[in-house]
C-alpha positions as CSV (number, residue, x, y, z in Angstrom):
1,X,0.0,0.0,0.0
2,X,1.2,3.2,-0.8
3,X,-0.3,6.8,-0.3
4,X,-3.4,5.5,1.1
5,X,-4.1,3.0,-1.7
6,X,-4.7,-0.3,-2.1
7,X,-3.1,-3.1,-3.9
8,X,-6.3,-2.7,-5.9
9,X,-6.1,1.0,-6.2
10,X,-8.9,1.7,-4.0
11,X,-8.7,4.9,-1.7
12,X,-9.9,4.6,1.8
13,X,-9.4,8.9,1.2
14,X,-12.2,9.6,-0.9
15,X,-13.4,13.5,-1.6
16,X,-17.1,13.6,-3.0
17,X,-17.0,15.7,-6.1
18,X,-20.4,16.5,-6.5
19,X,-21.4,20.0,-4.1
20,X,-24.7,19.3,-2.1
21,X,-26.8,22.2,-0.7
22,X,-25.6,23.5,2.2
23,X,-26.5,25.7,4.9
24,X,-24.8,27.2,7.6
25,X,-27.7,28.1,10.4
26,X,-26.4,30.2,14.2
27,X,-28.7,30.8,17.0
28,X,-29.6,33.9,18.0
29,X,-32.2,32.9,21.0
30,X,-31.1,29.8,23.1
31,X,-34.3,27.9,22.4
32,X,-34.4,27.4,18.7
33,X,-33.0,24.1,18.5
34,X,-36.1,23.1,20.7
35,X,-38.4,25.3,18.7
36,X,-38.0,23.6,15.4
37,X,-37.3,20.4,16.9
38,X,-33.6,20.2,15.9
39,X,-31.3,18.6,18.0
40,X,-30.4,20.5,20.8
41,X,-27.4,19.0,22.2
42,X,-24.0,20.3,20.5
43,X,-22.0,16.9,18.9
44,X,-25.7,15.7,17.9
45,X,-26.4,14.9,13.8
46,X,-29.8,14.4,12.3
47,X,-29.9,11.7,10.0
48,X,-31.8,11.3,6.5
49,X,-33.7,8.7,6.0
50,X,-30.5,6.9,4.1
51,X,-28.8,7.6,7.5
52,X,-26.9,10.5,5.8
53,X,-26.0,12.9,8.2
54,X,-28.2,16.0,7.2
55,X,-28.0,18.2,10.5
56,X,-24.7,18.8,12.6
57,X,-24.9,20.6,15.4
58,X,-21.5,21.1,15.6
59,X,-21.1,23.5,18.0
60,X,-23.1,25.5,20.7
61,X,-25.6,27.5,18.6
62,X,-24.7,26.5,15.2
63,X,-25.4,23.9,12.8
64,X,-24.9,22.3,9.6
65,X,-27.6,21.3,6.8
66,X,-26.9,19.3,4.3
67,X,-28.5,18.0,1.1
68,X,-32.1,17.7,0.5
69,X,-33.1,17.6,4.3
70,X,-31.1,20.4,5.2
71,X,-32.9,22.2,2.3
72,X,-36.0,21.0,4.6
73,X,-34.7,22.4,7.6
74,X,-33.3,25.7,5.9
75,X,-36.8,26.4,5.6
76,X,-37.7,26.1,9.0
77,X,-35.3,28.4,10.1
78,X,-35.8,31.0,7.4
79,X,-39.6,31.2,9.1
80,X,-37.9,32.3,12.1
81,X,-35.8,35.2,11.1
82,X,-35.9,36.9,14.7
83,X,-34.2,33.4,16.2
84,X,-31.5,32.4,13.8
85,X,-29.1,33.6,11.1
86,X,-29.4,31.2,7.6
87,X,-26.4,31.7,5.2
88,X,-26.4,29.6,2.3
89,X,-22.2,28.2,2.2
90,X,-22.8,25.2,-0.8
91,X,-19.3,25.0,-1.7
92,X,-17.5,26.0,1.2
93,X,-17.4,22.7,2.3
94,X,-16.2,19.0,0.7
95,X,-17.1,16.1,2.1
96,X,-14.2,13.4,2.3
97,X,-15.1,10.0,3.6
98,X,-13.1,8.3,5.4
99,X,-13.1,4.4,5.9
100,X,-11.1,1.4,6.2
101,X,-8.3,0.5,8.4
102,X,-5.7,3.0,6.0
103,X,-7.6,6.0,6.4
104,X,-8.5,5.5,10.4
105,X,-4.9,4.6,10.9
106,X,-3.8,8.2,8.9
107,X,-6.3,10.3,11.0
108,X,-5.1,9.1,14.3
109,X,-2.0,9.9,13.3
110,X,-3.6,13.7,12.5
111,X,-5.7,13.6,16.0
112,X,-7.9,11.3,17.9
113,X,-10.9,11.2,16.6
114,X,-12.4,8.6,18.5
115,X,-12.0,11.0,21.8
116,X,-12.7,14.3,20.2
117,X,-16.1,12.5,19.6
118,X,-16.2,10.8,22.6
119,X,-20.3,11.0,23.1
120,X,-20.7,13.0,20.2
121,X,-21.9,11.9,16.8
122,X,-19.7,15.1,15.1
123,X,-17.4,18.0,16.0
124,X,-15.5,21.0,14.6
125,X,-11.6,20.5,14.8
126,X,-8.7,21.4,12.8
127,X,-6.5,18.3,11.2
128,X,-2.5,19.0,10.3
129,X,-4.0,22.8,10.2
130,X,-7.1,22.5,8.3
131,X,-10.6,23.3,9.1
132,X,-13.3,20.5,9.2
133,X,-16.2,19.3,10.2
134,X,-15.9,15.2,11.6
135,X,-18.7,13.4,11.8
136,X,-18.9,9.5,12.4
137,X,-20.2,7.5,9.2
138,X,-20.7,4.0,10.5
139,X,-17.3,2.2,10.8
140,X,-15.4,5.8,9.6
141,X,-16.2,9.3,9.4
142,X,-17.2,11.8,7.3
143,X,-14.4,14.7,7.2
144,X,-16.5,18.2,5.8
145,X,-13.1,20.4,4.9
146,X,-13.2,23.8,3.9
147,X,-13.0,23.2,0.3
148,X,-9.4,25.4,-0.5
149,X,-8.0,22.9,2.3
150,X,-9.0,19.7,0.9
151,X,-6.1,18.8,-1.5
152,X,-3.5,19.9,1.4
153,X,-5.1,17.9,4.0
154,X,-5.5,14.6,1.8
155,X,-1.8,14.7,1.0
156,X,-0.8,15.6,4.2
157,X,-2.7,12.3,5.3
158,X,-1.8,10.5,2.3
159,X,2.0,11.6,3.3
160,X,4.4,8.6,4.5
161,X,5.5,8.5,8.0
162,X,8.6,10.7,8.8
């Protein structure tokens, strides 16, 4: 294996090409979460009904939305102006998912993931100095990276050991 590859060529690194809607939503009155029934506890995720995150609440008073459910919820919060800032950010962010035993074994070398999201579902971090968003994705995670970081952060993960 070499640079996060496979024998077969397969990359446990993989960036998503295509942009999703995306929606970058902060609190402006501590009850919103409970007034639109989001979740309410920072490191919580909302799932679609493929169990693709589409709410993170990544951080006290902010969130996430993502894809056609977070189009859903956009429109929640735009009813509630006087509660909650809605910026529309599609293309600020890439996802990159990361699975297997190569990619898991990179990340920890970039931070621990497993207790940055110690009972949390996602968080906002910085890897090897770039922004993301972490969220878990069933064995992995899914890594939303500012999108002018992504090639930086994949080969600094990609990178061999020193």
């Amino acid at each position: 294996m070499n640079d996060a590859r496979h024998a077969d060529g397969a990359d446990d690194l993989v960036p998503e090409t295509a942009d999703v809607p995306a929606f970058e939503v902060v609190a402006l009155r501590e009850s919103f979460a409970v007034s639109v029934g989001w979740p309410a506890q920072p490191g919580s995720v909302r799932r679609d009904a493929a169990g693709v995150a589409a709410l993170l609440h990544y951080a006290p008073g902010r969130w996430l939305l993502l894809g056609a459910a977070g189009l859903e919820a956009r429109a929640e919060a735009a009813e509630r102006p006087e509660a909650c800032t809605v910026v529309d950010v599609t293309g600020k962010w890439q996802a990159v998912r990361a699975g297997g035993a190569d990619a898991l074994r990179r990340l920890a070398g970039a931070g621990n993931l497993p207790l940055l999201l110690r009972g949390r579902e996602c968080a906002a971090t910085t890897l090897v100095d770039c922004p993301v968003l972490v969220a878990r994705d069933g064995a992995g995670f899914v890594l939303w990276v500012r999108r002018s970081y992504v090639e930086a952060l994949l080969a600094a993960l990609r990178a061999p050991p020193a």
